[in-house]
N, C-alpha and C positions, 0 to 999 in steps of 0.2 A: 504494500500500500504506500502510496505517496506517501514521505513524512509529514512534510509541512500539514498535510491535509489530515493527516492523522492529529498532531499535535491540535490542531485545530479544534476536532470532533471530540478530543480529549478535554480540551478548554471550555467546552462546549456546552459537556456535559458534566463536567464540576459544578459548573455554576447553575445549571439546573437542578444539582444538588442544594446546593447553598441556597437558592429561590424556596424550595421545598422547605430548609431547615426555617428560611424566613417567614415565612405563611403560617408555619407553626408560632413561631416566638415573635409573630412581630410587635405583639404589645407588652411587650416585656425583654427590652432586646438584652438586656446585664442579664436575664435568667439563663443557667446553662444548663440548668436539669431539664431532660427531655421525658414529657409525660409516657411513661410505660405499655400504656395502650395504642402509642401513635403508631398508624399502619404506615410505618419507610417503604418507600418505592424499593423496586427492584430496578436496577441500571447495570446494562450492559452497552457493550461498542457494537456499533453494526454497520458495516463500511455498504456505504450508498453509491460510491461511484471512487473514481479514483482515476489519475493520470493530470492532473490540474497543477499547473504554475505558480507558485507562489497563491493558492487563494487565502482568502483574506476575512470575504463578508459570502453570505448564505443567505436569500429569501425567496420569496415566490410570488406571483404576479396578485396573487385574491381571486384571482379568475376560472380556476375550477379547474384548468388544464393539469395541474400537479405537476408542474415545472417548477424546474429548481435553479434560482438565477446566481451563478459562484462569480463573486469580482473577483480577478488575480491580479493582485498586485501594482502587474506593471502596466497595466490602460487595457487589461479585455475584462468581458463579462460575458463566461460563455454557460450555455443551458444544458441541464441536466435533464434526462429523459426518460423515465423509466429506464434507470441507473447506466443509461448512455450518455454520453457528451456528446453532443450536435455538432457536427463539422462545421459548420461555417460560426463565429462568436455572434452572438447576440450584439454587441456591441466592441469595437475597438478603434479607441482614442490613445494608444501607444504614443503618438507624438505630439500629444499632450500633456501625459503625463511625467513628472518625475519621481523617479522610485531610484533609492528604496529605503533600508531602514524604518524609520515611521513617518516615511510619506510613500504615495501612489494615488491608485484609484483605491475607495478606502468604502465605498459603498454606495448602496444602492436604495432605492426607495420607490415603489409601488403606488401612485393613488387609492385613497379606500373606495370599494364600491365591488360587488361581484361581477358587475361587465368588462369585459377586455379591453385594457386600456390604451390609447393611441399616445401615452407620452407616459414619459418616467422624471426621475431628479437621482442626477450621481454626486457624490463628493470626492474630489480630487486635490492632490496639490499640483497646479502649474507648472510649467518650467522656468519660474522665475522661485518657485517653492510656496507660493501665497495658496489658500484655500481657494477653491471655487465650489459654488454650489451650482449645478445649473441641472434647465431642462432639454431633454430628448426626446425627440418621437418617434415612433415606430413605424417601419416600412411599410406597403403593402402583402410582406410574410410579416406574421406575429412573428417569428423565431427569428427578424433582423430587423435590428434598431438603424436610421439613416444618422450617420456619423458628421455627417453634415448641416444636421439641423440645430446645434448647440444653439440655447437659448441663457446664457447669463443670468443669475438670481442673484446671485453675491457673490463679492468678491473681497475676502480679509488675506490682509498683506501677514505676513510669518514672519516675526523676525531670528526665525532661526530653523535648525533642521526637524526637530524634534518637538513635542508635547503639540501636533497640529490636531489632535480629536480624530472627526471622522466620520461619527453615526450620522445617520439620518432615521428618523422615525414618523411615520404618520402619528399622532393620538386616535386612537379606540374612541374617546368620548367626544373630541372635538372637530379632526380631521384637520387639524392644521400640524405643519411641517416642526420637526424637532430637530435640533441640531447641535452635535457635541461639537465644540471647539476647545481645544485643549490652552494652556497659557502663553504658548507659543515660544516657552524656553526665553534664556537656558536655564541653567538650577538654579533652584531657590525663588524662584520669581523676582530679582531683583527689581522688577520697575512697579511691581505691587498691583498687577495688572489682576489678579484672581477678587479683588477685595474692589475694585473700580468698576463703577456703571458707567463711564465716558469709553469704552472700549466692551470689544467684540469679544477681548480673549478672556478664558478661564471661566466659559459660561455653555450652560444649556439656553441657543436659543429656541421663540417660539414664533411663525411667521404664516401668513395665509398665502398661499400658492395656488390655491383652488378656486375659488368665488370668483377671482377675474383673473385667469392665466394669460393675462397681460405678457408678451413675451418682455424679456429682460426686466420685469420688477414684480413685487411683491406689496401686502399690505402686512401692517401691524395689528395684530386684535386691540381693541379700543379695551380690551379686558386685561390684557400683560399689564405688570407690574409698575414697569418704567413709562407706558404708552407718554408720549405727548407730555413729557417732563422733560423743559428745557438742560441743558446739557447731558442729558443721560441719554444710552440709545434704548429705544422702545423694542428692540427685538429682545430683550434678554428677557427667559423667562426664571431662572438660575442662573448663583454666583458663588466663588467661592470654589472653584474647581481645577483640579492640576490639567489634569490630561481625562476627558471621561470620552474613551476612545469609542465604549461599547454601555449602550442603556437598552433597555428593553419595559415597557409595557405589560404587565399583566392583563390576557385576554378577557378574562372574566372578571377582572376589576376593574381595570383601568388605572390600576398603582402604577407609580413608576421606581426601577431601580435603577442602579447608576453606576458600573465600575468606574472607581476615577482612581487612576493609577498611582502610588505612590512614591516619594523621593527616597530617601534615606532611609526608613524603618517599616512604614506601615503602609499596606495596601485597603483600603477602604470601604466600601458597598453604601450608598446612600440611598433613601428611601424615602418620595413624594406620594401623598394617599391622592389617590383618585379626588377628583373636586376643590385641589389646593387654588388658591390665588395666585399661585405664583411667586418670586421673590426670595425664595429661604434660598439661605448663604451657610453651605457648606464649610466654610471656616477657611479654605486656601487662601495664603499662604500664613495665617497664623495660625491655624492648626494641619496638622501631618497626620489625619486619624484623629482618634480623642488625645492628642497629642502635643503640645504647646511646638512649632516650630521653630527654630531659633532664637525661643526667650525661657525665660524663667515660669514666667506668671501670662498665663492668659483670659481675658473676658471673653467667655461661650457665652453671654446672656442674651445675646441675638442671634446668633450661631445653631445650625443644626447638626447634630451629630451625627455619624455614620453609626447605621443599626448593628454592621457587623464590621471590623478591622483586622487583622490579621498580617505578624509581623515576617521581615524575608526569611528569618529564618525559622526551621532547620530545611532549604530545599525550595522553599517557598518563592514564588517569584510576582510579576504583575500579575494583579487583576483583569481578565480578558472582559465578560460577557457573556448575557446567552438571553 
């Protein structure tokens, strides 16, 4: 089996463990005793397809087809098929992208709706390294995207190689676009950028792409947190975050969780209930986890704390996703 692809499915499925152990304990996250009656899943690996380049991100259209759409890495997105890979990529913007390390094409994003949908939104780092969010439309075959149709949504400049994010997510409840942007390096967040609403980096944004698929822009929900608050930018719906390369949604709630990767000790899991307002501040870069960050003493009294933390060692590495 591919490694990478392996390593992948194994990250995959950690954290859908850890999702599991959350749903149990989420209202009580210092509790470690596990109630004796809980029926644990059973988790095994079970290789779905294999032969894939560096992939990266995993979803599927909403469409009923049971396609499996794998970004790799270096600018393709190609379909899984009833545990075939489709010769020709769904999509490839190879010379668009720069890869590798933690930048590439970094993922993909579906419209909600059960009808087959005539455009997508990928997130990429540039050849200049900067973030792009943009949209795509889909050929005359479902199973090829026209590479030529990029439509621009945003565009956040990087100042560095590393901590670029990456996720995209529709919301379950509301249907507007998610987006991880990481702090945009390098360590430590010297310019304090996780803790600042005047700036893009170090935040979960939230943005409407749907209502008016205006090509090249976007609207702000008049419900975000910062909307139409002079100096601050209105897309942010979270702050407070290193790198949250991979978030996911709970289907049947509409929770949200948040790997956000961590620096020096602690890797983190943070956790948004369905119906939040928006706004809560993860604690990057004064806190590392429940962690004080390069001081002594820190105020959490506006601060939200990660449900679950967990330090690099013994073996222990970043927090992925799932």
């Amino acid at each position: 089996m591919n490694q990478p692809f392996l390593r992948y499915l194994i990250s995959f499925l950690s954290l859908l463990i850890i999702a599991t152990v959350l749903t149990v304990h989420a209202g009580n996250s210092q509790d470690a005793s596990a109630d004796s009656s809980t029926n644990w899943p059973d988790i095994e690996l079970v290789e779905i397809g294999n032969g894939f380049d560096k992939p990266i991100h995993i979803t599927n259209a909403n469409d009923g087809s049971g396609r499996l759409f794998v970004s790799e890495q270096e600018g393709l997105i190609r379909i899984l098929e009833d545990g075939v890979i489709l010769d020709m990529p769904f999509l490839d913007i190879q010379e668009r992208v720069s890869c590798c390390d933690e930048r590439g094409l970094l993922a993909v994003a579906f419209p909600p709706g059960s009808s087959p949908k005539s455009h997508f939104y990928v997130n990429y780092t540039d050849n200049n390294g900067d973030t792009i969010v943009a949209r795509y439309h889909v050929s005359d075959d479902p199973d090829i995207a026209d590479p030529t149709s990029e439509e621009i949504i945003l565009h956040i400049e990087q100042p560095s190689r590393i901590h670029n994010g990456g996720q995209l997510a529709f919301g379950p409840l509301d249907d507007y676009l998610y987006i991880g942007v990481g702090d945009g390096g390098p360590f430590h967040d010297p310019d304090g950028v996780g803790q600042r609403t005047d700036t893009l980096l170090g935040k979960i944004l939230r943005i409407d792409v749907e209502s008016d698929p205006t090509p090249d822009s976007y609207v702000i929900p008049e419900d975000n947190p910062f909307a139409n608050s002079a100096g601050q930018r209105g897309e942010i719906w979270a702050l407070g975050l290193r790198n949250p390369w991979r978030f996911s949604f709970d289907r049947l709630t509409g929770d949200l969780y948040i790997g956000d990767v961590g620096s020096s000790g602690f890797e983190e899991i943070d956790f948004e209930a369905a119906g939040s307002e928006g706004g809560l501040n993860f604690g990057w870069s004064i806190m590392e986890g429940r962690h004080c960050h390069q001081a002594q003493t820190c105020d959490t009294d506006e601060l939200t704390m990660p449900i679950i933390e967990y330090h690099h060692d013994p073996g222990l590495h970043a927090v992925i996703g799932g």
